[in-house]
Backbone as ProteinMPNN parsed JSONL, in Angstrom:
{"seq_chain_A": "XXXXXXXXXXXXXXXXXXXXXXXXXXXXXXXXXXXXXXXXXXXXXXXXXXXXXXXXXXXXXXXXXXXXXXXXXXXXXXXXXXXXXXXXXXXXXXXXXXXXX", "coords_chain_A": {"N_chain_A": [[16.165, 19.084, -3.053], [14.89, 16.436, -1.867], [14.911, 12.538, -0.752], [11.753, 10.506, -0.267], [10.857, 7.351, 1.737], [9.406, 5.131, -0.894], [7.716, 2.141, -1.892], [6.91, -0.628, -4.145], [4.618, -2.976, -4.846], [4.127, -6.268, -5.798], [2.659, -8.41, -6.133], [0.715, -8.823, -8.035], [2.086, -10.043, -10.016], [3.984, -11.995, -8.934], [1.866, -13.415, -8.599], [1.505, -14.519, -11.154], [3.615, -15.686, -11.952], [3.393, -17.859, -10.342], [1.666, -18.991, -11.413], [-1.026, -18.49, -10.702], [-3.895, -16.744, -11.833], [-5.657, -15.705, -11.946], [-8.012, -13.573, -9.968], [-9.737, -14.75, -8.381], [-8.695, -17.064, -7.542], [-6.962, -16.49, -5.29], [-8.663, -16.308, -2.908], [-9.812, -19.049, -1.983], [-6.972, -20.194, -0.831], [-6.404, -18.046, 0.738], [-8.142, -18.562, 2.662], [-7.666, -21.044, 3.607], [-5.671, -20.669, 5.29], [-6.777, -19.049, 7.127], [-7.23, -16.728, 6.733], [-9.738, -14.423, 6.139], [-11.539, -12.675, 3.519], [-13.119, -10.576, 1.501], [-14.315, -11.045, -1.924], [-14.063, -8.847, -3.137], [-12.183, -7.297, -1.33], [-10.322, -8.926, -1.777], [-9.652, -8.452, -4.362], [-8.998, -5.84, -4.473], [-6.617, -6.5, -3.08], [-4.825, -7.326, -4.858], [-4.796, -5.827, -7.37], [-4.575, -3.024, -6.859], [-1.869, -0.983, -4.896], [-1.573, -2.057, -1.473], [-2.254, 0.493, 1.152], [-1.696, -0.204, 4.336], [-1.679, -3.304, 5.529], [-2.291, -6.304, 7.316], [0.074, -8.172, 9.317], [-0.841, -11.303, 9.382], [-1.952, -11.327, 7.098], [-0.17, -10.471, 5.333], [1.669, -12.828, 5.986], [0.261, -14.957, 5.262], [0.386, -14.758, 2.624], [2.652, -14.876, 1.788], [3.273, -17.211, 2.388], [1.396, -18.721, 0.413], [3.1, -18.013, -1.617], [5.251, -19.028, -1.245], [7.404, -17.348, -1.126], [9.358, -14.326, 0.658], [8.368, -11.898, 2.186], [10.713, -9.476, 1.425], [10.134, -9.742, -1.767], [7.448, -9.57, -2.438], [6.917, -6.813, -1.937], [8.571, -4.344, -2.811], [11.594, -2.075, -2.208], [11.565, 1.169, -2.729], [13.061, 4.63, -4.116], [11.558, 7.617, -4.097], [11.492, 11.068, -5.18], [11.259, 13.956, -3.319], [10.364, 17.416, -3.268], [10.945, 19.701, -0.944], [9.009, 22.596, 0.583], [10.297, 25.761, 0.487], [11.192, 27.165, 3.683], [10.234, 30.094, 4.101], [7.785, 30.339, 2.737], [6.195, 28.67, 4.13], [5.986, 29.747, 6.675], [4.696, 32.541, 5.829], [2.221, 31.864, 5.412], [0.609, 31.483, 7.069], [-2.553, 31.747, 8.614], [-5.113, 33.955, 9.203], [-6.662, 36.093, 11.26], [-10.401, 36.291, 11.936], [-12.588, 39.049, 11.413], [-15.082, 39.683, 13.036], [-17.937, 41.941, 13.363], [-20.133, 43.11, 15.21], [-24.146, 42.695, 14.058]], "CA_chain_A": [[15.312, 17.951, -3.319], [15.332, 14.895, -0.817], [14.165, 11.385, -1.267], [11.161, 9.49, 0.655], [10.903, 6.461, 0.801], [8.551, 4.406, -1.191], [7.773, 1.335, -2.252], [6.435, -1.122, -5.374], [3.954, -3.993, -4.58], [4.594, -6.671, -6.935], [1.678, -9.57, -5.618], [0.418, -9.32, -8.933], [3.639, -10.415, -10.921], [3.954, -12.957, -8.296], [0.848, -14.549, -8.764], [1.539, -14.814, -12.466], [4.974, -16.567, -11.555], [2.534, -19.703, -9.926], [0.42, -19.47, -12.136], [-2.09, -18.072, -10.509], [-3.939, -15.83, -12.648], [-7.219, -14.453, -11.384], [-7.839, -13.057, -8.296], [-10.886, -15.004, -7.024], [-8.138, -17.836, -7.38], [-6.498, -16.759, -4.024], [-9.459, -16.075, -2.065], [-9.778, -20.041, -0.853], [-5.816, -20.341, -0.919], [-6.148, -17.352, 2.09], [-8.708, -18.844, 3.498], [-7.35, -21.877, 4.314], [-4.474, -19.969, 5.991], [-6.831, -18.379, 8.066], [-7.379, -15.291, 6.817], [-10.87, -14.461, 5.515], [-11.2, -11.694, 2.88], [-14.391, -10.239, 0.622], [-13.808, -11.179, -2.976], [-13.601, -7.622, -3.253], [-10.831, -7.417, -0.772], [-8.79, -9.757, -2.61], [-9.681, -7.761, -5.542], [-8.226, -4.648, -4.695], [-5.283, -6.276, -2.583], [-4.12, -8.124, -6.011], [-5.266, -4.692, -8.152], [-3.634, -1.812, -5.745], [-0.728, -1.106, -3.659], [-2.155, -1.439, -0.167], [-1.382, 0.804, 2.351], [-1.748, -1.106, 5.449], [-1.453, -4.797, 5.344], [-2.245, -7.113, 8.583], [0.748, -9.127, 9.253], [-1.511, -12.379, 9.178], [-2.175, -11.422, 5.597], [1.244, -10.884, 4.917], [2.268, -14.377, 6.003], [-0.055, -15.932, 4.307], [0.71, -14.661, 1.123], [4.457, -15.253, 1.496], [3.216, -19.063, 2.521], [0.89, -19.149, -0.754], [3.631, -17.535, -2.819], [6.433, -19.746, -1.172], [8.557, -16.049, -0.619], [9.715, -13.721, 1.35], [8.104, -10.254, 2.167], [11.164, -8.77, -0.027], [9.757, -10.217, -2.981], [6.212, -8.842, -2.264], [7.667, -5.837, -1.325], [10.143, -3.298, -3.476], [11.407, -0.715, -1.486], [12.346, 2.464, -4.308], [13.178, 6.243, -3.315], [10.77, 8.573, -4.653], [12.127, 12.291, -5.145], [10.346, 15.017, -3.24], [10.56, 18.65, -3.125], [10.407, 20.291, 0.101], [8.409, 23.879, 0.8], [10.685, 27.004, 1.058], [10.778, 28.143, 5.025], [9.996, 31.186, 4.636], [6.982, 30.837, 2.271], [5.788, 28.302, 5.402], [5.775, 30.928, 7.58], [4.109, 33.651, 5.599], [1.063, 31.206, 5.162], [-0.017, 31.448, 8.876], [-4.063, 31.969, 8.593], [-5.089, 35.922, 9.421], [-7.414, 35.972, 12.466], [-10.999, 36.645, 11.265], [-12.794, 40.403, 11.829], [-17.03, 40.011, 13.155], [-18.5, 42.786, 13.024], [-21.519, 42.753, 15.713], [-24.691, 43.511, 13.457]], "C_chain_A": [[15.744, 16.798, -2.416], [14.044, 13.728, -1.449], [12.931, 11.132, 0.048], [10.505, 8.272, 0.24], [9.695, 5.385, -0.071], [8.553, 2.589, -1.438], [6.732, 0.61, -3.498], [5.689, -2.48, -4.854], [3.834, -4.843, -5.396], [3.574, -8.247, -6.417], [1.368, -9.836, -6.975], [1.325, -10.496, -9.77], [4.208, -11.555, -10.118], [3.201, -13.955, -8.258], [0.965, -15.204, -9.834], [2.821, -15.994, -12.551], [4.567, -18.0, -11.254], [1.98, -19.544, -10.546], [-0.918, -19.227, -11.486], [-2.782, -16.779, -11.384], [-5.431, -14.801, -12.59], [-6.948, -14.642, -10.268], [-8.704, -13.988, -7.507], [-9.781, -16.418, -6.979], [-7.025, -17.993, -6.035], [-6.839, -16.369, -2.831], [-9.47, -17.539, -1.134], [-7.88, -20.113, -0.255], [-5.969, -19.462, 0.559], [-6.886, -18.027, 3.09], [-8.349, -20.573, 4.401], [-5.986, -21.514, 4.984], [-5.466, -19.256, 7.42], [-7.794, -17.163, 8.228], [-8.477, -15.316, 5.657], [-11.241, -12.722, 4.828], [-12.322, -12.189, 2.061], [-13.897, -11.191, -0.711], [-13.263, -10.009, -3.598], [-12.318, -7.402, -2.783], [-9.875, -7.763, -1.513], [-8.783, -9.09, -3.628], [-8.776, -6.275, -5.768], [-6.765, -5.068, -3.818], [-4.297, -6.661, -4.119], [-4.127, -6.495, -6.843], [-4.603, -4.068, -7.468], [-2.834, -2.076, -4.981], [-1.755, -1.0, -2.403], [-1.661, -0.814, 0.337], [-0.811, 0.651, 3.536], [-1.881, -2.269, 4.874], [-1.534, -5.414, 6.604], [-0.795, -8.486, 8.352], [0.262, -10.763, 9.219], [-1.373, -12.884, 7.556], [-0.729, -11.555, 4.945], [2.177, -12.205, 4.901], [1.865, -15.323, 5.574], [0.143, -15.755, 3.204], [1.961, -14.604, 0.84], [4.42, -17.056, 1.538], [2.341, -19.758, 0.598], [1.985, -19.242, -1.736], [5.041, -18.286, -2.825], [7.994, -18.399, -1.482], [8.639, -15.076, 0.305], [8.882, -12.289, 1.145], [9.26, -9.333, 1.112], [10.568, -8.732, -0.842], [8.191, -10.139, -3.232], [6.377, -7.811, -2.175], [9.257, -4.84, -1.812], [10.579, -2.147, -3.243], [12.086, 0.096, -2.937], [12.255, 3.795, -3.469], [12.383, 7.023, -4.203], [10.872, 10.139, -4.138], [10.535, 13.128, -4.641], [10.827, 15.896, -3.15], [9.641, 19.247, -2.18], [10.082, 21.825, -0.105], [9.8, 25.217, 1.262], [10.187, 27.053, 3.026], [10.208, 29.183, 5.201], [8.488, 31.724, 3.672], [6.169, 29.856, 3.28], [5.063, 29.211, 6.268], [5.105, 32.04, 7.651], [2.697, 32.679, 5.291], [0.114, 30.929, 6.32], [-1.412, 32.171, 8.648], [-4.047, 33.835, 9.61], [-6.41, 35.511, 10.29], [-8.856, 36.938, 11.476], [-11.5, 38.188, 12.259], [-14.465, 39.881, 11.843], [-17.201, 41.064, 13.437], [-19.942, 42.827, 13.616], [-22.519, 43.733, 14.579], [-25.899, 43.73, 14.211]], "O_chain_A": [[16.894, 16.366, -2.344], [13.005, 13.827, -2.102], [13.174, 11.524, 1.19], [9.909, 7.985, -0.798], [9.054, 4.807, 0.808], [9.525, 1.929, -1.072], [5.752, 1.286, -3.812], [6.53, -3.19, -4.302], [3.185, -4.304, -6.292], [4.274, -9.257, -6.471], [1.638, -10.974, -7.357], [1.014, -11.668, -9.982], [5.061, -12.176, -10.752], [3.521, -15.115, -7.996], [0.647, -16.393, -9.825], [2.772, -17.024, -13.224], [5.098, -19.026, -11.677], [1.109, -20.382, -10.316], [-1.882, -19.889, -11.869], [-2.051, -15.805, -11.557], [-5.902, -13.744, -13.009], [-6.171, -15.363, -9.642], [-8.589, -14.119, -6.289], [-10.188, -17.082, -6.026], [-6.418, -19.016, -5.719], [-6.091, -16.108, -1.889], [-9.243, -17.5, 0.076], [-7.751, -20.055, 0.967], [-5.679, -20.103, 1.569], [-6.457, -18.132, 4.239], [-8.749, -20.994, 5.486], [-5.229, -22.474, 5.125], [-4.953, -19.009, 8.511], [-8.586, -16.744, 9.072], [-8.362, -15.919, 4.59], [-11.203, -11.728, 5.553], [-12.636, -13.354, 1.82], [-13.078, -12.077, -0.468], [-12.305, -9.995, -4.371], [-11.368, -7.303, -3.558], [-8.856, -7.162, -1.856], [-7.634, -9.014, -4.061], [-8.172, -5.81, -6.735], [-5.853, -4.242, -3.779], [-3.163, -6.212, -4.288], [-2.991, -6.03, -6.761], [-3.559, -4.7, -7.31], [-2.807, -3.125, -4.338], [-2.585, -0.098, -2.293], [-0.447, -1.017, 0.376], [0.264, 1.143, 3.879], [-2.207, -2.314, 3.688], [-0.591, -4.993, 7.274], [-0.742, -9.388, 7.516], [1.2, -11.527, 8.989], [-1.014, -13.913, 6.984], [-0.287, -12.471, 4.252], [3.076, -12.526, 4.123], [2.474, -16.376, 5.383], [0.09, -16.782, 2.528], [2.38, -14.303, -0.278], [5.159, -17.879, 0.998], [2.612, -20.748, -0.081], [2.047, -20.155, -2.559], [5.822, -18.324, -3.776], [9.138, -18.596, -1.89], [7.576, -15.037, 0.925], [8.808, -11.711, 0.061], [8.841, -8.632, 0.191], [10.149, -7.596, -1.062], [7.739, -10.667, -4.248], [5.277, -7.464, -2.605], [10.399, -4.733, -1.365], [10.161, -1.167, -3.86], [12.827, -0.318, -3.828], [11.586, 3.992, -2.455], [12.807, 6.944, -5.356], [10.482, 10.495, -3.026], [9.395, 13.087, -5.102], [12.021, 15.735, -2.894], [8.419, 19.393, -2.208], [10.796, 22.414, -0.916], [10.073, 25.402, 2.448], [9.036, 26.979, 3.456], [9.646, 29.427, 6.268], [8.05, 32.874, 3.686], [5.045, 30.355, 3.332], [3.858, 29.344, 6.478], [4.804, 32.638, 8.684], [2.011, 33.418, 4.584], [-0.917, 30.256, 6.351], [-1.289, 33.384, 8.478], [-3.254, 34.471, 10.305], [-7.118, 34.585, 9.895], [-8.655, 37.847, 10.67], [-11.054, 38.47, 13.371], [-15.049, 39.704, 10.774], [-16.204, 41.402, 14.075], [-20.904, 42.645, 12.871], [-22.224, 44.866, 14.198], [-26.723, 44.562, 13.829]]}, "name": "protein", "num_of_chains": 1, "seq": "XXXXXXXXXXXXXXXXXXXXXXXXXXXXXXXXXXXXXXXXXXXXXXXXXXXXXXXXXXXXXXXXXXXXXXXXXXXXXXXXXXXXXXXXXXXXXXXXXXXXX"}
């Protein structure tokens, strides 16, 4: 079993910290940074881990939140279990048979 690594997005729990407490509440907050985002957008960056993030966005929401990317940002190890080699190997696709009709 080996680790990879993950991480915990914690924007919400941050917002709650200022007192911010709905989402459409840091739609102007970005936008006067710059950075222009749906309501939706903001909806699912506050709601879901993103996977990508534009460093723009990222700096403005360390400037809104008055912190550091750490503190947006929780790296954690999440256990995986790697594939046998040798059942890898026996999984190699079988060449197909046509049959002119």
């Amino acid at each position: 079993m080996t680790s990879s690594p993950g991480y915990r997005w914690r924007l919400r729990q941050l917002m709650a910290d200022k007192g911010l407490w709905k989402t459409s509440d840091l739609g102007p907050l970005l936008s006067e940074r710059g950075v222009t985002l749906s309501p939706a957008q903001v909806y699912r960056l506050v709601a879901n881990t993103p996977e990508r993030l534009s460093l723009v966005t990222l700096a403005a929401l360390c400037d809104i939140l008055s912190c550091s990317p750490n503190d947006l940002i929780e790296l954690t190890a999440e256990a995986t279990t790697a594939a046998p080699a040798t059942l890898v190997s026996r999984s190699r696709p079988r060449r197909a048979r046509v049959s002119p009709t």
